[in-house]
N, C-alpha and C positions, 0 to 999 in steps of 0.2 A: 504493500500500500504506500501510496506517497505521502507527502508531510510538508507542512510550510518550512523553508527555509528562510538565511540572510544572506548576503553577498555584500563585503565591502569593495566598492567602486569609488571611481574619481568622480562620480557624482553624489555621494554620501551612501550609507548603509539602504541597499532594497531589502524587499522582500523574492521572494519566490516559491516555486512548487518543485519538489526531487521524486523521484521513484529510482528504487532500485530494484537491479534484477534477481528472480529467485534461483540466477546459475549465474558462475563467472562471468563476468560484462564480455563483452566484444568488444567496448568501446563506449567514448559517451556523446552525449546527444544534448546540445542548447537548444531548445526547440523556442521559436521567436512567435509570438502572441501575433493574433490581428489586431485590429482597433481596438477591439473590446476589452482590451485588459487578459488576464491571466483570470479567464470563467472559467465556470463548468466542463465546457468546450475543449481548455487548453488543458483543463488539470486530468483530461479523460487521453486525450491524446500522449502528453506524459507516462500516464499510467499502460499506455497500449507497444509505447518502445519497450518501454522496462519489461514489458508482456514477453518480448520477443531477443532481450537479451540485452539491450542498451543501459546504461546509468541515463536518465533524463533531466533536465532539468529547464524550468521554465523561467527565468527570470523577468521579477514585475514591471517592464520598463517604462510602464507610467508613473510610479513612486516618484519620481524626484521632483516631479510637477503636483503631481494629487494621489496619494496613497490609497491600495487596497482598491482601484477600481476595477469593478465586474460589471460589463456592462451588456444588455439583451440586443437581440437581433431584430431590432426595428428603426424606423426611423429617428426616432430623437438620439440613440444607441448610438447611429451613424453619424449623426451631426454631434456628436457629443465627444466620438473618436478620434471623425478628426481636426476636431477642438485642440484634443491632448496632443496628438501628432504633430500639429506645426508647434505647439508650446514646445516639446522635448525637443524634436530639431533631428539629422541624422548621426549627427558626430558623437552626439550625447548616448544615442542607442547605441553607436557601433562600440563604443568605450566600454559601454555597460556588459554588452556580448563580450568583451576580451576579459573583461575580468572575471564573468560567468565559467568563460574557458579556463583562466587561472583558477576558478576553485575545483574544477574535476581532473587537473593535471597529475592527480595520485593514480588518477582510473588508465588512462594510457590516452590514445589517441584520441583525438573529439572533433566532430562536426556537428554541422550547424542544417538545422531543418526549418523555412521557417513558411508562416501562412500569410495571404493575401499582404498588408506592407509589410508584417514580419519577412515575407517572401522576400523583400526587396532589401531588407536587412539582412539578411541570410546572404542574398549577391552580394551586397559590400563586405562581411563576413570574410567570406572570399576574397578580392580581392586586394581588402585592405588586413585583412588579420591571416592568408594563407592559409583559409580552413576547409576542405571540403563542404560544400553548402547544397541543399535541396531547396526549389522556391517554388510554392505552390501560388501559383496564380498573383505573382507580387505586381500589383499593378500600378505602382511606383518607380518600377526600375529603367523603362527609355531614358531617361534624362539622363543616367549613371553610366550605358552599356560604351564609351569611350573606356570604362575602366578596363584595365587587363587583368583577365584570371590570373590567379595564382594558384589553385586546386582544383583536382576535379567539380564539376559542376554541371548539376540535371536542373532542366524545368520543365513544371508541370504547367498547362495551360487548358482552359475550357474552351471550345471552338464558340461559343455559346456566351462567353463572357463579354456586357456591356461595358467592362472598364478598359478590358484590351482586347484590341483589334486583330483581324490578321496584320495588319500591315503593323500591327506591334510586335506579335509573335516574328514576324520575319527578319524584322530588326533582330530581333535575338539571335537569330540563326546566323543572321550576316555578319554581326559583330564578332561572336564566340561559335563561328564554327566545331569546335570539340568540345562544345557543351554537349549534353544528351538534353534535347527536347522533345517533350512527349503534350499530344493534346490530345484529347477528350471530347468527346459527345457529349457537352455539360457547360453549365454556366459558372457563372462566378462560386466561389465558396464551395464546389460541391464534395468536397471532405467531411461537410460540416450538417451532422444530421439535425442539429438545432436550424439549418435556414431551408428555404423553401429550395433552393437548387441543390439541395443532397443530393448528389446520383451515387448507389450503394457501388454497383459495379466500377463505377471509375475510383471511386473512393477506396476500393479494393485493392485494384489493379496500381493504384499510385502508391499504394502502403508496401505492396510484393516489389514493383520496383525503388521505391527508397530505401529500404529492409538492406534490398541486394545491393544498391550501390554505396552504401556505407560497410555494409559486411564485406565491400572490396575495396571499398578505399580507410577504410580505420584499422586496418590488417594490421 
């Protein structure tokens, strides 16, 4: 079972969510929040690497702005996230994910997984902190994709999602040719069995391939 943690950062003590595994880790796993804070959602996702052999770990990275926020999948939810998001800023998350990685540096290798702008944190993850990174549906990363990898790097994408285009998915492709890009019959969120675009099978199919692409690159 998982359990609240704290993480001291250069932006003051967070909180966050850990699971560990009930067999030797593989590896560990920062797994990066959507808008909504570190809910129900995050602290389930957590608990389902640890399932499958990961140390997880969620760090809260609305804390330094406004603590403890868990926020629902509705409209006000959305306007209310990304409220927190321009207040934290990206440099302030990406800081917070490095020290996140300095607290599971006992467990061995770690990468970064992360959801819709967590998604997009998780890319800079990558190529500012060198950490293999997974980004589901981050639909804040065009602006970034000049950056250059530094670690393996997969994205998941909805063919179906109103915040990114094809012609944003292809940017991805153009930029980071040895990315692994994978899309879906599905819209935005659909990992996410709390919002209306859950698709169970793609939400499947993206867990078998993140599973594998960290059990090959946290080796």
């Amino acid at each position: 079972m998982g359990h609240p943690i704290s993480i001291e950062t250069s932006a003051g003590r967070i909180g966050g969510w850990r699971a560990d595994p009930p067999i030797p880790a593989k590896g560990a796993l920062v797994v990066v929040q959507e808008i909504f804070g570190v809910n129900a959602h995050m602290r389930q996702v957590v608990e389902r690497f640890a399932a499958h052999g990961f140390v997880a770990l969620a760090p809260a990275l609305f804390d330094p702005v406004e603590r403890d926020v868990e926020l629902e999948y509705t409209a006000e939810g959305v306007a209310r996230g990304r409220e927190l998001v321009e207040r934290l800023g990206f440099d302030r998350a990406v800081a917070m994910i490095h020290a996140a990685e300095r607290s599971l540096a006992d467990v061995g290798k770690v990468g970064v997984v992360g959801y819709c702008w967590g998604g997009t944190i998780a890319f800079l993850a990558n190529t500012r902190l060198n950490l293999p990174a997974t980004s589901y549906y981050g639909g804040r990363t065009v602006p970034f994709l000049h950056e250059r990898l530094s670690a393996p790097m997969m994205f998941l994408f909805g063919d179906n999602d109103p915040i990114i285009s094809a012609d944003d998915i292809a940017l991805h492709r153009e930029h980071h040719p040895d990315a692994v890009v994978h899309v879906y019959p599905a819209g935005h969120g659909f990992n996410c069995d709390q919002r209306a675009d859950y698709n169970e099978p793609a939400a499947d199919d993206a867990l078998a391939r993140t599973l594998a692409f960290f059990e090959r690159t946290l080796k």
